[in-house]
Backbone bond lengths (Angstrom), bond angles and torsions (degrees), N, CA, C in turn:
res aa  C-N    CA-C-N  psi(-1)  N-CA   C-N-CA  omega(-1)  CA-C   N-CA-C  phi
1 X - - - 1.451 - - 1.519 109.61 -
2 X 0.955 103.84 138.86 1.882 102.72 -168.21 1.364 100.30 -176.24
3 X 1.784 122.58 157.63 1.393 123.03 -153.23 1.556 97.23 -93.32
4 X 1.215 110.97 152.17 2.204 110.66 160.73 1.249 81.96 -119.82
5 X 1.752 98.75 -153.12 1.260 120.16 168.74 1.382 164.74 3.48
6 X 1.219 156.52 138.70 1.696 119.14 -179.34 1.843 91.56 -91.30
7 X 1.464 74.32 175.62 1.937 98.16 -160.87 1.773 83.83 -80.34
8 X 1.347 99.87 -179.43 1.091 118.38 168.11 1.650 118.84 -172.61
9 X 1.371 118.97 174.92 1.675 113.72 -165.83 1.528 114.82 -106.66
10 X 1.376 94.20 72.19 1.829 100.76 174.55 1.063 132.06 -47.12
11 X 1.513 110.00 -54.12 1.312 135.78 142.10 1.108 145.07 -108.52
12 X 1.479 121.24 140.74 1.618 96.72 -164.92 2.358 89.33 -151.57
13 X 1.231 93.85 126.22 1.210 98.61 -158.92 1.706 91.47 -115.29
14 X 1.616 107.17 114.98 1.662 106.69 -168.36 1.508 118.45 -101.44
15 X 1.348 130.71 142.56 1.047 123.94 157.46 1.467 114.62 -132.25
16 X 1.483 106.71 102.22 1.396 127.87 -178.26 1.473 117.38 -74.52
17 X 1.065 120.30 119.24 1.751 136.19 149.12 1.748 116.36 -47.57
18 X 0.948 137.94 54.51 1.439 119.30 -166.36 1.494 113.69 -51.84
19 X 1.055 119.56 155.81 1.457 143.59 -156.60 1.813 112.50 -150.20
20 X 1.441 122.41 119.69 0.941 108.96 156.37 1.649 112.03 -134.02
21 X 1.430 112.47 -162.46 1.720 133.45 -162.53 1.194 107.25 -142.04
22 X 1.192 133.26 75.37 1.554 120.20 168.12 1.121 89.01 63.64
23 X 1.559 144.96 50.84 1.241 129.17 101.60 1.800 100.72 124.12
24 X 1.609 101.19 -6.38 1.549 115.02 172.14 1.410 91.28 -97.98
25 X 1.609 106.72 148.20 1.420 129.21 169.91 1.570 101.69 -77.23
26 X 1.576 108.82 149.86 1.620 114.01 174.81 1.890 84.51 -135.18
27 X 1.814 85.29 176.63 1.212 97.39 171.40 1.652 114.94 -61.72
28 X 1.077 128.66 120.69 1.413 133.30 168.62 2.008 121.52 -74.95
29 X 1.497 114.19 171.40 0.957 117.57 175.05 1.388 118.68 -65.21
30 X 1.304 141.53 135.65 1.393 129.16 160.46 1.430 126.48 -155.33
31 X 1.176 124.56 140.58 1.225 156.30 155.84 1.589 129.30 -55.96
32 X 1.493 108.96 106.41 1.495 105.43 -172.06 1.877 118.27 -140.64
33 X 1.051 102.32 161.30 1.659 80.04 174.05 1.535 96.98 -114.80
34 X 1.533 115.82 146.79 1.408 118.66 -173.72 1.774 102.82 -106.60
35 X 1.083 92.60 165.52 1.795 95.86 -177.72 1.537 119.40 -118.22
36 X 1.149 125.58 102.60 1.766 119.74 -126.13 2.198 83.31 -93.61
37 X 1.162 127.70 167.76 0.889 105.19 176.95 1.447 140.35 -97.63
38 X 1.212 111.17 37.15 1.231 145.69 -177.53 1.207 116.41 -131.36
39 X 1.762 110.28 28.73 1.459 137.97 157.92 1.898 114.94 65.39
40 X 1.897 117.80 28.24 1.274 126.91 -156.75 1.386 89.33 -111.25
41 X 1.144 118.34 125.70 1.801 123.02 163.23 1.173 108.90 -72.92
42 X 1.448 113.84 116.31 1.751 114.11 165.90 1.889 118.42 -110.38
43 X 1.043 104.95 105.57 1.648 104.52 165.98 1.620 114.57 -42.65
44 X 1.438 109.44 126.11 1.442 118.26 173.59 1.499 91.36 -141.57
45 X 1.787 80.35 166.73 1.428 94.54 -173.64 1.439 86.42 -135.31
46 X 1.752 124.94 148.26 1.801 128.66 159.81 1.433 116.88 -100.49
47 X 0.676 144.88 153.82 1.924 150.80 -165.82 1.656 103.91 -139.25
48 X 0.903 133.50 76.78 1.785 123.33 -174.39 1.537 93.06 -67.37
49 X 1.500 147.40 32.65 1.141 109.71 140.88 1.273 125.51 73.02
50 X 1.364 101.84 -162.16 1.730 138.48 148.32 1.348 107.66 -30.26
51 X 1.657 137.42 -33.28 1.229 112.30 -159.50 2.108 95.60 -114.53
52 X 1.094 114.63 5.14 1.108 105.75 167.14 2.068 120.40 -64.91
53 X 1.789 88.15 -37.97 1.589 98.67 -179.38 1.547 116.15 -84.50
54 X 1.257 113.26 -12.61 1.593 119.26 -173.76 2.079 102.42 -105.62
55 X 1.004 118.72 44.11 1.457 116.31 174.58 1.535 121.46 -32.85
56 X 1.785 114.42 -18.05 1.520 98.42 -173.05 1.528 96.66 -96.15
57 X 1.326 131.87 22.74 1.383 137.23 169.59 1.475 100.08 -129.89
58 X 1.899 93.94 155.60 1.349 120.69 -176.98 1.544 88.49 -108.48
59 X 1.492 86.16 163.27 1.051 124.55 -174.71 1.773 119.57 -61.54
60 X 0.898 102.73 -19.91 1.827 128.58 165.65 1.331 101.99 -66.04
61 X 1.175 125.01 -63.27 1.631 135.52 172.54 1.699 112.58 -34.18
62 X 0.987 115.92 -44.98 1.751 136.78 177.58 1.532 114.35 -76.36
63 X 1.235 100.62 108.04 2.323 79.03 161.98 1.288 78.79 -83.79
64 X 1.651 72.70 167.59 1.675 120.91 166.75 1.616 121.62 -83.05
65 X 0.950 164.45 150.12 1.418 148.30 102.45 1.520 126.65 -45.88
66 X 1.439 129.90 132.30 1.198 109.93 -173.08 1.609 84.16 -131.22
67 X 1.357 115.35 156.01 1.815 106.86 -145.23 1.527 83.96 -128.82
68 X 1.438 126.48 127.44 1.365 110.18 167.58 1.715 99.25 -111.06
69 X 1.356 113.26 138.25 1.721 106.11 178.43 1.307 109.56 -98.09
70 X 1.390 115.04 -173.58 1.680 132.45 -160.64 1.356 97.56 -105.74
71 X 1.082 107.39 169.84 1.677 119.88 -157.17 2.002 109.35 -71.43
72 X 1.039 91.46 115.88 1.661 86.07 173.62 1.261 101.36 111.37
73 X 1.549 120.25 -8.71 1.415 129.80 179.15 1.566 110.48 -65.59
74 X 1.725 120.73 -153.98 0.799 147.88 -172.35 1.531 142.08 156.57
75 X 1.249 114.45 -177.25 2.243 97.00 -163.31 1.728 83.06 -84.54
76 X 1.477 111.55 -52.49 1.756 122.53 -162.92 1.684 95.79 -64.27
77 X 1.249 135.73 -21.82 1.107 113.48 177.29 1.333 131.90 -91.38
78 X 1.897 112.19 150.71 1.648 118.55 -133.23 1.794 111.80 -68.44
79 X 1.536 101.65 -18.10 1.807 107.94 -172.67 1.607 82.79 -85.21
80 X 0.934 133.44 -47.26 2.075 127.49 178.43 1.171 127.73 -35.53
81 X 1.813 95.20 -43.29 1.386 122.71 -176.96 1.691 110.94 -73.78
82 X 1.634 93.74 -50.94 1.598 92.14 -169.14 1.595 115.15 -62.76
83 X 1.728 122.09 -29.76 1.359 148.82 -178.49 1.750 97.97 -53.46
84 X 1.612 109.79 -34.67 1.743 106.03 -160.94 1.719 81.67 -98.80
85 X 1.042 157.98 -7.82 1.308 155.30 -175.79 1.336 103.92 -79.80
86 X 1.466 118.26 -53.35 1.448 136.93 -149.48 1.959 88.86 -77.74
87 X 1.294 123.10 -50.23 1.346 144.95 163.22 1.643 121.44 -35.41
88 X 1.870 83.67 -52.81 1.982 67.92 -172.27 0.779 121.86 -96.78
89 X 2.144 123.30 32.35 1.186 125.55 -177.89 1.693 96.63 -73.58
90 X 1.874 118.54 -17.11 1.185 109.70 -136.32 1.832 99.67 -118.30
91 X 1.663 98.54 -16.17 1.305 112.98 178.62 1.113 109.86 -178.49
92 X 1.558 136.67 176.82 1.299 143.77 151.80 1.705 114.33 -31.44
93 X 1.426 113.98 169.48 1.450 110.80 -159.35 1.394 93.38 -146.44
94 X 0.975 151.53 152.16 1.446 155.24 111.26 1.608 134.15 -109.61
95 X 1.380 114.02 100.78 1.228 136.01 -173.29 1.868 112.00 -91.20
96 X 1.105 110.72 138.96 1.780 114.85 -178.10 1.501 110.18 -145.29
97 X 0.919 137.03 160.23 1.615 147.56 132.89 1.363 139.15 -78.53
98 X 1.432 94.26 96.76 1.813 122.21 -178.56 1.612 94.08 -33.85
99 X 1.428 118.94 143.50 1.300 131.62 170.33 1.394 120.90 -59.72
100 X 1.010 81.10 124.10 2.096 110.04 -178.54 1.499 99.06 90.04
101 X 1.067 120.75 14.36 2.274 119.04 154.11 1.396 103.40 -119.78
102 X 1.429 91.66 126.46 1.812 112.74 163.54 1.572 89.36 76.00
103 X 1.388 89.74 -156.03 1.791 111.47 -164.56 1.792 102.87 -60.60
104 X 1.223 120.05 -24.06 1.579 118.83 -176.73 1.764 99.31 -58.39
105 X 1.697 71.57 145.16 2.222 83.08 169.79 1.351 128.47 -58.37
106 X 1.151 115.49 -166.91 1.755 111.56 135.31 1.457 92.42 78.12
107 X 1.367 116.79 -172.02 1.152 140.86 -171.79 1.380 127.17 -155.81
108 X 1.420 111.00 116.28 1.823 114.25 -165.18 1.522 110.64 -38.64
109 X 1.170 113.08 147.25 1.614 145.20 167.68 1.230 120.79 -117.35
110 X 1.725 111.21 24.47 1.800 137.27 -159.66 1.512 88.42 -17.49
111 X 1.691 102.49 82.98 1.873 111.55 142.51 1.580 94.60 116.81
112 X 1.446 143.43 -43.23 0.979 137.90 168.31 1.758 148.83 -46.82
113 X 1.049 115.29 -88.82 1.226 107.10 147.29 1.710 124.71 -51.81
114 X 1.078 113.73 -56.01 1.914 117.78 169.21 1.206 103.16 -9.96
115 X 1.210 133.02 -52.18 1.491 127.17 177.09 1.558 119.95 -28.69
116 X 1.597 101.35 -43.60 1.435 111.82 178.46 1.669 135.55 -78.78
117 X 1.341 89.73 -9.09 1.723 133.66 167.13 1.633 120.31 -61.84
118 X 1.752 96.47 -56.14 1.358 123.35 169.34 1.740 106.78 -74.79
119 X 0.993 123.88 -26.77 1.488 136.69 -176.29 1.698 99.59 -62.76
120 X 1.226 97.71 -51.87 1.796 107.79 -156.82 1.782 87.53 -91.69
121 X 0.976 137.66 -19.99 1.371 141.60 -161.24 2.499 89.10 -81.90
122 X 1.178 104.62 -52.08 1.245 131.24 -160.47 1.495 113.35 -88.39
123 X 1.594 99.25 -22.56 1.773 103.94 164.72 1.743 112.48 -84.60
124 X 1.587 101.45 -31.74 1.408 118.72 167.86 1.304 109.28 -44.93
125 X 1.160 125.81 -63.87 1.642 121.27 -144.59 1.853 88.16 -96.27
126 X 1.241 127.38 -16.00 1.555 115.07 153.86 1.486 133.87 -60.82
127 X 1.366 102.50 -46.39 1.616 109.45 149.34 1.252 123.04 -27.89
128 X 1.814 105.78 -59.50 1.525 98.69 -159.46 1.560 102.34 -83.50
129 X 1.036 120.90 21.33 2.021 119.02 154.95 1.858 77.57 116.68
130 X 1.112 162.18 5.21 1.543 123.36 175.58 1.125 119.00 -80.71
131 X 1.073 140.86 160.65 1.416 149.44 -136.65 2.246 97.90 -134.12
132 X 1.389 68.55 -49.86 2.063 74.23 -175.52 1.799 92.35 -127.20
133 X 1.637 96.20 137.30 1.145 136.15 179.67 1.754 122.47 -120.66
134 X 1.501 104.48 124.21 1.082 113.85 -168.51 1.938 110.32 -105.41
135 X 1.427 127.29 116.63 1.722 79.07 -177.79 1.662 95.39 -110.88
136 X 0.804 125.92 153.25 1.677 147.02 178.51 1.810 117.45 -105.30
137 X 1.585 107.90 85.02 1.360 85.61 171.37 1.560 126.56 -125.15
138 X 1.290 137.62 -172.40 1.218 136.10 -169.81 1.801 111.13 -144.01
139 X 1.547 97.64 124.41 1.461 100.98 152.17 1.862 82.91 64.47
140 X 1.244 121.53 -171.63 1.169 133.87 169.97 1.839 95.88 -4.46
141 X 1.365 110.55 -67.42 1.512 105.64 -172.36 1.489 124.05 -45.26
142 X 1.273 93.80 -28.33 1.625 121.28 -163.41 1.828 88.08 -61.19
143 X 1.263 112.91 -84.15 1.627 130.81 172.91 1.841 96.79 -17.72
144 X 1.421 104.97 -69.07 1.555 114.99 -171.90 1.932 110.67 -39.63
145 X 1.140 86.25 -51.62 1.754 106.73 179.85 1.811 98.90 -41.80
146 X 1.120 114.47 -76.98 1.023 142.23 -147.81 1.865 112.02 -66.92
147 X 1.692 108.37 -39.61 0.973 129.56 157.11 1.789 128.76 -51.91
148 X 1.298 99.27 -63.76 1.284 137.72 170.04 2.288 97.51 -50.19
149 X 0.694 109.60 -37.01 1.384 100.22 -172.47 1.792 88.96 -93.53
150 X 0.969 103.46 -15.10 2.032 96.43 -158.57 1.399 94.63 -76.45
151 X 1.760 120.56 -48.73 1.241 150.07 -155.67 2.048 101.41 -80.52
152 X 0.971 103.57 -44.79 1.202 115.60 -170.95 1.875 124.35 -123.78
153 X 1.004 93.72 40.10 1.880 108.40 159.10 1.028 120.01 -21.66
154 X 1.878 127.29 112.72 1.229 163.20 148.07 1.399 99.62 99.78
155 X 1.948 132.68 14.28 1.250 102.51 146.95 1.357 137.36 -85.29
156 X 1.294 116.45 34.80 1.397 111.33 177.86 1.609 109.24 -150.45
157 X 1.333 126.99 136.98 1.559 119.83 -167.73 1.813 124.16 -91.97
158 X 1.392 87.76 9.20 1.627 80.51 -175.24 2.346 86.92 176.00
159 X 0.889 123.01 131.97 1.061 137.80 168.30 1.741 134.07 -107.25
160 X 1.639 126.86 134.90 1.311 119.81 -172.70 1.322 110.04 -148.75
161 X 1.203 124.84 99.90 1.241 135.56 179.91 1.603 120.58 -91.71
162 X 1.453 116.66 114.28 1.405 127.37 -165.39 1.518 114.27 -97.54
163 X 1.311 125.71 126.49 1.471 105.41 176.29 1.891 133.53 53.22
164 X 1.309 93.29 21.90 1.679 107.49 -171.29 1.663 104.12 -86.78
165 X 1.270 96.37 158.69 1.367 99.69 179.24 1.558 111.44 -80.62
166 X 1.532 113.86 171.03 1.819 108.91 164.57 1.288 126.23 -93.64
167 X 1.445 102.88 -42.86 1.426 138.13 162.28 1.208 138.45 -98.75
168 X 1.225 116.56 151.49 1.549 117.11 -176.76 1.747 116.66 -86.08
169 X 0.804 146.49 145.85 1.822 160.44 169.27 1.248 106.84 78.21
170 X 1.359 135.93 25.40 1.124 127.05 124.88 1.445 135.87 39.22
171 X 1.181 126.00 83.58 1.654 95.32 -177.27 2.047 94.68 -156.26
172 X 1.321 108.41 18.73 1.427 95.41 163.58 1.420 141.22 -88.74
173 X 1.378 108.45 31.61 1.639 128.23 168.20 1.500 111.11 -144.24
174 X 1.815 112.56 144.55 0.843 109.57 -165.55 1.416 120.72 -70.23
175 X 1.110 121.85 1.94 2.199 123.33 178.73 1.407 78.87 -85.66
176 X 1.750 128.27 -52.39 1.685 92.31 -154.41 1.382 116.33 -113.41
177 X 1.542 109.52 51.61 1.378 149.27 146.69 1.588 86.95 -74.37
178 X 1.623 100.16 -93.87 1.135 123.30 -159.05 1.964 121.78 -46.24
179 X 1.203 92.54 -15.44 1.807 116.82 171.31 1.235 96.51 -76.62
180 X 1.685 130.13 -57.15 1.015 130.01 -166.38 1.888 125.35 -59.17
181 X 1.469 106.33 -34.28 1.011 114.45 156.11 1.319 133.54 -46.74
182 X 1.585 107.86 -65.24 1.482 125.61 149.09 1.563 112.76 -3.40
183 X 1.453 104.97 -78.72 1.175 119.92 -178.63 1.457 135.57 -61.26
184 X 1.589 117.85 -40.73 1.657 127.60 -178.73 1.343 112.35 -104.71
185 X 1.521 122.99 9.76 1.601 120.01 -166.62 1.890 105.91 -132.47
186 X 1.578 113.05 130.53 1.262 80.86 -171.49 1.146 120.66 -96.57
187 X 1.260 118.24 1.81 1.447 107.48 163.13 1.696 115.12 -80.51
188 X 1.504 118.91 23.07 1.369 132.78 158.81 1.198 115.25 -82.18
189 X 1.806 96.81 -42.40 1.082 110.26 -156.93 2.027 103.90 -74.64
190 X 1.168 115.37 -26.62 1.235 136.59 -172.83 2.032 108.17 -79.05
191 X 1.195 102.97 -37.54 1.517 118.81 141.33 1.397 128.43 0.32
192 X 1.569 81.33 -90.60 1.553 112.41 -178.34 1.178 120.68 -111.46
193 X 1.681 109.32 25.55 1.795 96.54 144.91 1.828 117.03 -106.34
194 X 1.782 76.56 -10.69 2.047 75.82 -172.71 1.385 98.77 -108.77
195 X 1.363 135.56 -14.37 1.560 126.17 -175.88 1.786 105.36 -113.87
196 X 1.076 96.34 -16.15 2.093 98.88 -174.54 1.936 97.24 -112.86
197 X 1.438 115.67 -23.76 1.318 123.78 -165.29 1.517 122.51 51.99
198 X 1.213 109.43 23.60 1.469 117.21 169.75 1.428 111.32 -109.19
199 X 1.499 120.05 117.02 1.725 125.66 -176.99 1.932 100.71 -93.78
200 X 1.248 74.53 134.94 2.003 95.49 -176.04 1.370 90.25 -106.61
201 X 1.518 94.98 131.64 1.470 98.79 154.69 1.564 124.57 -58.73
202 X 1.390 136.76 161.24 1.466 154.41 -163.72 1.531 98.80 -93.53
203 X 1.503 126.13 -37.82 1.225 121.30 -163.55 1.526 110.00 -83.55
204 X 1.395 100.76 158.96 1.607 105.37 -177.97 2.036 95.23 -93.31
205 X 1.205 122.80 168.42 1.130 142.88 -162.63 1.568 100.36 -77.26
206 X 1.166 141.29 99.00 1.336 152.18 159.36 1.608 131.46 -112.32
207 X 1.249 114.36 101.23 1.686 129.95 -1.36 1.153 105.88 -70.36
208 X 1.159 117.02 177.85 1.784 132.25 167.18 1.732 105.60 -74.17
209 X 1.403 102.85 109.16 1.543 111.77 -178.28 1.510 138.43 -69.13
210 X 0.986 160.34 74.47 1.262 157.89 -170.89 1.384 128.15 51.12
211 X 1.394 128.56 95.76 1.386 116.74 -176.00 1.343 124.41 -62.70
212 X 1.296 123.72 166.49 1.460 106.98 -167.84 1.685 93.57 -79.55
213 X 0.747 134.57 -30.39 1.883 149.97 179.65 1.397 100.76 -41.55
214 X 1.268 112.66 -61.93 1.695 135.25 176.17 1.523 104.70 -61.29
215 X 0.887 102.09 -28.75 1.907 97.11 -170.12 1.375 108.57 -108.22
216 X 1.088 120.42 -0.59 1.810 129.05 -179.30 1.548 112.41 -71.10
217 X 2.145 108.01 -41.58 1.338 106.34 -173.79 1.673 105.73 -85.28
218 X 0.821 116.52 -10.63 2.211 133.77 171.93 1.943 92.51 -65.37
219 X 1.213 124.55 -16.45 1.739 101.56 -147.08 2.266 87.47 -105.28
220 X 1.064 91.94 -4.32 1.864 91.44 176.72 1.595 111.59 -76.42
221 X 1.320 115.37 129.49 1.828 124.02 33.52 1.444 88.83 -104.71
222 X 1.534 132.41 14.47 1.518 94.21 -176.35 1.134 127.67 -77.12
223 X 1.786 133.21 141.14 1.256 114.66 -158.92 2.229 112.62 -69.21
224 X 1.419 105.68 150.48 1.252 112.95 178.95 1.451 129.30 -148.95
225 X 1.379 104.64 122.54 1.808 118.74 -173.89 1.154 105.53 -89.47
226 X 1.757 123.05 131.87 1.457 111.79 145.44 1.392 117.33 -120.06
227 X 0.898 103.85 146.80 1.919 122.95 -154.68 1.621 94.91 -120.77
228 X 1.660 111.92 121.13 1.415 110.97 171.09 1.925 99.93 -152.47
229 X 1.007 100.06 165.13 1.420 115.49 -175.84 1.194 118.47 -129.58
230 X 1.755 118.89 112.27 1.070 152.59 162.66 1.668 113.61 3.85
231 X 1.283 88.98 -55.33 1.779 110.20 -179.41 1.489 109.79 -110.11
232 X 1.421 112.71 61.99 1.291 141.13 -166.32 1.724 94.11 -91.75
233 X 1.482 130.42 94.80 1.387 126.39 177.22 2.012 119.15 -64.18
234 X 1.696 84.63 -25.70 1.484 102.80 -162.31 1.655 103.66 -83.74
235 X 1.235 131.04 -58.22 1.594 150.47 -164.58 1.389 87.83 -156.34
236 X 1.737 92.27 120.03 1.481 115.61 149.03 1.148 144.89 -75.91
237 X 1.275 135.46 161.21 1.527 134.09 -173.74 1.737 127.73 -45.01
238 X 1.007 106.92 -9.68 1.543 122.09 147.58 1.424 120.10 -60.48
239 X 1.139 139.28 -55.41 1.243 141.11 153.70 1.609 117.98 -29.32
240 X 1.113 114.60 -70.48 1.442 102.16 -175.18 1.294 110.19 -82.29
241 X 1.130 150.01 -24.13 1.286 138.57 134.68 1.751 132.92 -20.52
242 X 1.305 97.63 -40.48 1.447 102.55 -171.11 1.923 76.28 -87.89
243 X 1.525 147.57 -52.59 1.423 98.27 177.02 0.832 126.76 -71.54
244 X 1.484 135.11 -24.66 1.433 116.41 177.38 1.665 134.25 -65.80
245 X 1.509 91.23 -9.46 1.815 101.03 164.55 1.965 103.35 -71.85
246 X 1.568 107.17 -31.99 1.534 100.07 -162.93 1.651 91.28 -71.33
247 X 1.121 137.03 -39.41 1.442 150.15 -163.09 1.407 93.83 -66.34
248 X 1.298 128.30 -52.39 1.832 121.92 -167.16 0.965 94.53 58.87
249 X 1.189 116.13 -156.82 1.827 140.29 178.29 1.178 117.81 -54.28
250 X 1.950 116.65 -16.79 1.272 96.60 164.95 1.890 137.20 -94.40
251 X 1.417 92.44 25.41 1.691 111.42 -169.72 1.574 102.58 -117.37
252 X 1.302 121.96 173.55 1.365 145.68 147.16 1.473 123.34 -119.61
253 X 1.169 113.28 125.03 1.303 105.07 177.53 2.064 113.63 -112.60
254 X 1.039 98.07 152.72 1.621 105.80 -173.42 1.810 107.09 -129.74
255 X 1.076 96.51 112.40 1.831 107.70 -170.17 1.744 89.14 -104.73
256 X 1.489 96.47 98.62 2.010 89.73 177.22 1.720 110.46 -89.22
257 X 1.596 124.06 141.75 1.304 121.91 -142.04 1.512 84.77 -104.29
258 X 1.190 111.93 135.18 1.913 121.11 -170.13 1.610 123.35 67.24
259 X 1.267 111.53 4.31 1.566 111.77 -173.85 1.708 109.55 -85.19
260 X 1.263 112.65 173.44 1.640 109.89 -151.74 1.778 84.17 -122.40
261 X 1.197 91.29 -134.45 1.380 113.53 -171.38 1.879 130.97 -105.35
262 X 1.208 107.29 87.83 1.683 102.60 160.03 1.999 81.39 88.84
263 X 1.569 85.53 -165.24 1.758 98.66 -173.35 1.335 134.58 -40.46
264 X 1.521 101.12 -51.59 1.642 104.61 162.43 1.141 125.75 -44.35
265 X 1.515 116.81 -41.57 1.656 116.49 -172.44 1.373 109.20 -73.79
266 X 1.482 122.36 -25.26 1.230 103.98 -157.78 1.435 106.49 -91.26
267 X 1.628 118.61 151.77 1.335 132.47 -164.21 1.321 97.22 -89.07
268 X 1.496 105.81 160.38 1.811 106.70 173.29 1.060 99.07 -96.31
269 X 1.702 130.29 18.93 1.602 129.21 146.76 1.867 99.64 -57.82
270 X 1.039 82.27 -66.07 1.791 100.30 -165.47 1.572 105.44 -42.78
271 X 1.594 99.99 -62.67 1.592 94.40 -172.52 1.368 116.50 -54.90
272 X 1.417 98.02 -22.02 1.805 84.26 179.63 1.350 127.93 -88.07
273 X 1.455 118.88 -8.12 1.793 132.01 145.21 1.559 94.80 -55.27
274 X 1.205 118.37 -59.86 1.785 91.37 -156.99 1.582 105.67 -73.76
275 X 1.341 118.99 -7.34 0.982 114.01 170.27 1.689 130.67 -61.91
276 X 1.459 93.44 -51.80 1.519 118.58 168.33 1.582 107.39 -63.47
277 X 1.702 127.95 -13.00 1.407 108.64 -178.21 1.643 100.59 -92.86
278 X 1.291 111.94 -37.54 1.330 111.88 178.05 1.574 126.10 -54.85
279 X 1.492 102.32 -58.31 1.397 77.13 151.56 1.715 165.10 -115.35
280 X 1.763 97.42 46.70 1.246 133.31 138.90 1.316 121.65 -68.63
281 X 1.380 120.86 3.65 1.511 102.25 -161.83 1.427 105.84 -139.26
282 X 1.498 110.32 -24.27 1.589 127.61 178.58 1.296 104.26 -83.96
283 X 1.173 123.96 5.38 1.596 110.45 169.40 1.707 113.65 88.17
């Protein structure tokens, strides 16, 4: 399993919410499946946000957020949901499900291919007219984020990786022990397609793909946050440290004091700083 190409929207099958303003049409809500380019259907969802209430601006005028979630996540699930709320106070949103969670095809590559997930997620919300692109990810997403900008230069305007790992195999806490199982065992694997509903691929990683550590000093000048919490159960404060050493001067790092792990932990204090950095930072 190993990355090619960026994704793109082969197909895209809509189901629009219409929405209007005093009687002018705006961009509405919608629902699509994207076609990643490595032929994987991913469920996304778009949120216009900010530009439903501002009608004398287009949608160019607005970034987007495009939200990648943590492993086991999903678009329908309620911490996903609340993350694209907290977001579209600040702009448009686009939320999806990484392959093998929720309605998306395929079968996880927890952090590998996903890149190409985020690819087709990020060609999407260019289509629909934005100009500046934000991507937001967490935990597993976090890695994706981070990769995804290293791999794929100037599609994205500003980057923020939450709770992501630094390194790959992982295993000095007991969840990502217990993740690890998840992942290399198949009665793990059997686990977490019928009790977590997320299907892992069987194969081991060939080659072993880009650490997010390795791919942090690749992601300059675009601007980049990493966001981790103190009381991090999953990866400790070593982790985001060791990227924000790869970042130097071209990163920020944010050490939040009592925060836990990935979506749940984060406060809609917080999201709404990273909200406000993104778009300060995407231009």
């Amino acid at each position: 399993m190993s990355s090619g190409s960026a994704g793109h929207v082969a197909r895209s099958t809509v189901r629009p919410h219409s929405e209007t303003t005093r009687g002018t049409p705006v961009r509405a809500h919608m629902r699509a499946f994207l076609r990643t380019s490595d032929g994987v259907a991913i469920d996304a969802v778009y949120d216009p946000g900010a530009v439903v209430y501002d009608t004398s601006r287009t949608p160019a005028d607005h970034p987007v957020f495009v939200v990648a979630h943590g492993f086991t996540g999903a678009v329908d699930r309620p911490h996903v949901r609340r993350v694209a709320r907290a977001f579209a106070r600040y702009g448009a949103v686009v939320t999806f499900s990484f392959r093998g969670h929720g309605a998306s095809g395929g079968r996880s590559t927890v952090g590998d291919r996903e890149v190409l997930d985020l690819a087709a997620a990020v060609g999407w919300a260019r289509e629909l007219g934005h100009a500046r692109v934000g991507t937001v990810g967490f935990s597993m997403g976090g890695s994706v984020v981070l990769r995804h900008a290293a791999l794929h230069p100037r599609q994205t305007d500003a980057v923020v990786s939450v709770s992501a790992p630094a390194r790959w195999y992982y295993r000095g806490t007991a969840p990502m022990r217990r993740l690890h199982w998840l992942v290399t065992r198949p009665e793990g694997r059997v686990v977490s397609r019928y009790g977590l509903r997320t299907r892992i691929h069987h194969r081991d990683w060939d080659p072993v793909p880009l650490s997010p550590v390795e791919a942090v000093p690749r992601i300059a000048p675009t601007p980049l946050l990493i966001v981790h919490g103190d009381a991090d159960g999953y990866f400790p404060v070593d982790h985001p440290r060791m990227l924000a050493a790869a970042a130097a001067d071209q990163g920020e790092l944010w050490l939040e004091p009592g925060m836990g792990h990935a979506e749940n932990a984060a406060s809609d204090e917080l999201l709404g700083r990273i909200g406000e950095w993104v778009v300060g930072r995407a231009g």
